[in-house]
N, C-alpha and C positions, 0 to 999 in steps of 0.2 A: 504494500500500500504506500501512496505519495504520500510524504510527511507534508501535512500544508502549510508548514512554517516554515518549508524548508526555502533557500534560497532558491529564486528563479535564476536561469544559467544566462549567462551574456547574451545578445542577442548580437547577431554579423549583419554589418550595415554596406550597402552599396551607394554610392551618389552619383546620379548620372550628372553631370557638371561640373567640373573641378574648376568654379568660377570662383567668387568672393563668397559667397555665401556655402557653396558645397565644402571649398578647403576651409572653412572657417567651424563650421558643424563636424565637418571627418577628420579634423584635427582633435576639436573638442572629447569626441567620440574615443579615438583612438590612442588619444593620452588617457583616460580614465577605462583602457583595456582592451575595449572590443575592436574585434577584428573589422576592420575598414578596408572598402574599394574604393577609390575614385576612377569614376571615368570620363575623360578630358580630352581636349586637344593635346597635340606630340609636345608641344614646347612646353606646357607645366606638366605632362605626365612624367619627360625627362629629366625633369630638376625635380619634381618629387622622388623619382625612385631613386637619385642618386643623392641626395641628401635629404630627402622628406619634405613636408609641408615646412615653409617657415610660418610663423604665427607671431606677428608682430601687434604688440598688445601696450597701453599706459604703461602697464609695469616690467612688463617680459620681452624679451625679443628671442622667442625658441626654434628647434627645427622638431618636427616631432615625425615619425616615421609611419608610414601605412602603406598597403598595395597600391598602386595606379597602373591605369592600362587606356588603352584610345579606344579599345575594342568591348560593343556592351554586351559579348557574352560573358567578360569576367563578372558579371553580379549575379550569373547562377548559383545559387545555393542559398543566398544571401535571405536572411530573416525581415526585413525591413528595406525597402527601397525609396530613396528622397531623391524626387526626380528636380529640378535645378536649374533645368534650363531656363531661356528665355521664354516668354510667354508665347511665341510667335511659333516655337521650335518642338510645344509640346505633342501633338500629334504624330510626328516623326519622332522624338522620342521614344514615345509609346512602342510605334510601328518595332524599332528596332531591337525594345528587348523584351514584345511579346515571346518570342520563342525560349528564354530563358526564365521567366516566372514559372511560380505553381498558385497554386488554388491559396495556400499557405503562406503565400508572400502578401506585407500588406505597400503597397506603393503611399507614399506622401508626397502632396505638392507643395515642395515649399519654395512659391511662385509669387508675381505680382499678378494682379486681375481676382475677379469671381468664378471664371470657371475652369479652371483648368483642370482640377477634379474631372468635371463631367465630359471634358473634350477626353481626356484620357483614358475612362471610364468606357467612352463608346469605343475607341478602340480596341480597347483591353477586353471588354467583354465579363468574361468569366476568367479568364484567365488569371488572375489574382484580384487581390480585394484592392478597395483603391481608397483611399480618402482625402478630406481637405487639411492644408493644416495652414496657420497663418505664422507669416515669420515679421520678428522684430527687432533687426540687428542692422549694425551701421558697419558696412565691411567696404574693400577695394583691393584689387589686386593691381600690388605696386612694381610685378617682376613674373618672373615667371614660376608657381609654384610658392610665391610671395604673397602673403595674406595679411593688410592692416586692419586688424580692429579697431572702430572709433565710438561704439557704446551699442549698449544693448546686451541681445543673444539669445531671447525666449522665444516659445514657441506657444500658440493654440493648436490643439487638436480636434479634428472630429471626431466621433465616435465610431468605434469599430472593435471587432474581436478582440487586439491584440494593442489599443492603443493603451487603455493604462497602464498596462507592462512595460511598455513604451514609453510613456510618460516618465515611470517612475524611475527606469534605467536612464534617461536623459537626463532625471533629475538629480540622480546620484554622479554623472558625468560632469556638473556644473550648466546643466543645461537648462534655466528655467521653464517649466511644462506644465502646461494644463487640459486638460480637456474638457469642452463645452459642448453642448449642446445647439448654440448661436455661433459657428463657428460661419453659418451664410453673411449675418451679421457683422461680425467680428474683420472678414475679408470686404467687407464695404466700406466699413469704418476704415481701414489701410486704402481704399481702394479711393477711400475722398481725400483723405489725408493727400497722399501722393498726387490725387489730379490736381491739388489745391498748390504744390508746390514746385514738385518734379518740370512741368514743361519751362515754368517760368526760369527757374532755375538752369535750366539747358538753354532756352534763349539768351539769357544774360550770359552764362557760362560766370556764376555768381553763388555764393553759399546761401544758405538758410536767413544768418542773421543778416547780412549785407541787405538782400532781398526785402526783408519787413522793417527795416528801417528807412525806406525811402517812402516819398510822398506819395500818397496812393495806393501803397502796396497792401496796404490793410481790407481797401474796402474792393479791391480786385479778386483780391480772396477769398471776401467774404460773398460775392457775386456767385463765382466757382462754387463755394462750399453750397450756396442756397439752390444751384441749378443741380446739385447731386445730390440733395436730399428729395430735392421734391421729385427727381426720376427713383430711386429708392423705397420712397413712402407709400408712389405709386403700383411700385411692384411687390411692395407687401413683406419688405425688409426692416424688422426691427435695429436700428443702429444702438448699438451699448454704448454707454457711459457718454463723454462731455467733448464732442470733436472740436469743439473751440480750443476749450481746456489741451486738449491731446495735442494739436498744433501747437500752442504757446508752448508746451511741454518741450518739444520738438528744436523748436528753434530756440527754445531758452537752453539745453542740454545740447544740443550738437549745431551752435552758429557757423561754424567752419565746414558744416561738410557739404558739400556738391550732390546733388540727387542720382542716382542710379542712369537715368535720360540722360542728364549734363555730362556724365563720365562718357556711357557710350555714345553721343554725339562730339566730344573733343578727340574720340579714341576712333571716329568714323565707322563704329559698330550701326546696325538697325538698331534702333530703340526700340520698347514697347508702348507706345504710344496709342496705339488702335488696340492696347488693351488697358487703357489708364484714361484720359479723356474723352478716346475714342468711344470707348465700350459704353461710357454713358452715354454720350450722342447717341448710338446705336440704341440701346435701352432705350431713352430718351424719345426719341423718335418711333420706335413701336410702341409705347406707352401713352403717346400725343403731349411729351412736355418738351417746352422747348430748351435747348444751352447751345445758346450761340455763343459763349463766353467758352465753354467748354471745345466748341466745334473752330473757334477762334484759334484756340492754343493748338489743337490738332493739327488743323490745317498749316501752321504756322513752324510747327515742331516737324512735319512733312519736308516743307520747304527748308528747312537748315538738312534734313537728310539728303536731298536731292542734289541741295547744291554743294555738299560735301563730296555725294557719290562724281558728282560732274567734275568735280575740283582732281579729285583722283584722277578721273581717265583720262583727264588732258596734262 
């Protein structure tokens, strides 16, 4: 018979992304034990396997060691998978390491957007379980296999078979974890947050605090923030706790940091943007509310892509 006090055994985590947020989690991960994959582009796979993840932190500047591969059959086996990519890239993700799940794997999005869960979920099928999870961490990758931490690092979960387990082993890794039942919620509240600031921030190519200290930036904000609650309310989204509050939090704890958009538009990456202002336009727009403020920054965050993509090929 199972002793039920006995301890649960590690669980083996795979991340398909060896971006800012994947080496910042599977570093976490694999300093506190469990066995970690990353799966990456060749240039931080190469500088992980041969010196590991670096994890550059306020107080530490460590290299911490785990598997990395470019190929996403290495996360066969694996008890847990955080998928990482780009919002745009989820789909093909999926695609690629359906053949390597089981029914007993649980996949987690820990993505920007509301649905990546369910784009993943139609792919995947039955073929593992799939859930939401909401991430809260300020990272960037300064090198290759080079990971700065600049605040945060918790997670929401959704519910599923295997999440409090999950949970609790995260949390014993220094991971802060919870799991909710409002986790649709929970990814909307991020999901205004970021439209509220992210594009602005990528046009300026400008931090958080820079941003809300100049004239007008308050009430342009506040524009944003009212045209993503009322596409929200209208689809039947409870938003938790205080998104004014949550902003000010934001920019009063990390005025220095550049938005996720502002990075990979200086770095001539796609953004997610048609999944960040966009998506509510889109909502928006099937719901009959209108955000031209919202379809502004869009349209706007397009054209720096375009004319960055144009800048390259000539």
């Amino acid at each position: 018979m199972t002793d039920p006090l006995a301890p649960t055994a590690p669980l083996s985590f795979a991340i398909i992304g060896a971006g800012a947020v994947g080496c910042y989690f599977g570093a976490m991960l694999a300093r506190a034990g469990h066995a970690v994959t990353l799966i990456g582009r060749p240039h931080h796979v190469q500088a992980i396997e041969t010196h590991g993840v670096r994890l550059q932190t306020a107080t530490e500047d460590t290299f911490i060691s785990l598997r990395a591969s470019t190929q996403p059959g290495a996360i066969q086996g694996a008890d847990v998978v955080f998928l990482c990519v780009k919002s745009g890239d989820t789909e093909t993700a999926a695609r690629e390491i359906k053949p390597y799940v089981d029914p007993d794997t649980l996949l987690l999005t820990l993505q920007n957007g509301v649905d990546n869960d369910a784009r993943a979920r139609a792919v995947l099928g039955t073929a593992c379980s799939v859930a939401a999870a909401v991430v809260y961490v300020a990272t960037a990758m300064v090198g290759p296999g080079h990971v700065r931490h600049y605040g945060r690092g918790d997670l929401v979960l959704a519910p599923s078979p295997l999440s409090s387990t999950v949970a609790t082993q995260l949390q014993a890794a220094g991971i802060p974890t919870q799991v909710s039942d409002n986790v649709r919620g929970a990814l909307w509240a991020k999901l205004i947050i970021n439209s509220a600031v992210n594009a602005l921030s990528a046009l300026l190519q400008q931090p958080y605090g820079w941003l809300m200290q100049q004239p007008g930036a308050a009430e342009v904000v506040q524009d944003i923030v009212t045209e993503c609650l009322a596409v929200a309310r209208a689809d039947g989204v409870q938003i938790p706790g205080d998104i004014h509050a949550a902003l000010r939090n934001i920019v009063a704890t990390m005025p220095g940091q550049l938005s996720s958009t502002a990075q990979d538009i200086a770095r001539g990456k796609p953004t997610e943007i048609e999944h960040l202002n966009g998506y509510v336009v889109q909502r928006g727009t099937q719901l009959g509310i209108a955000t031209p403020v919202n379809r502004t920054l869009q349209v706007l965050v397009r054209m720096m892509e375009s004319r960055g993509a144009s800048q390259r090929q000539s």
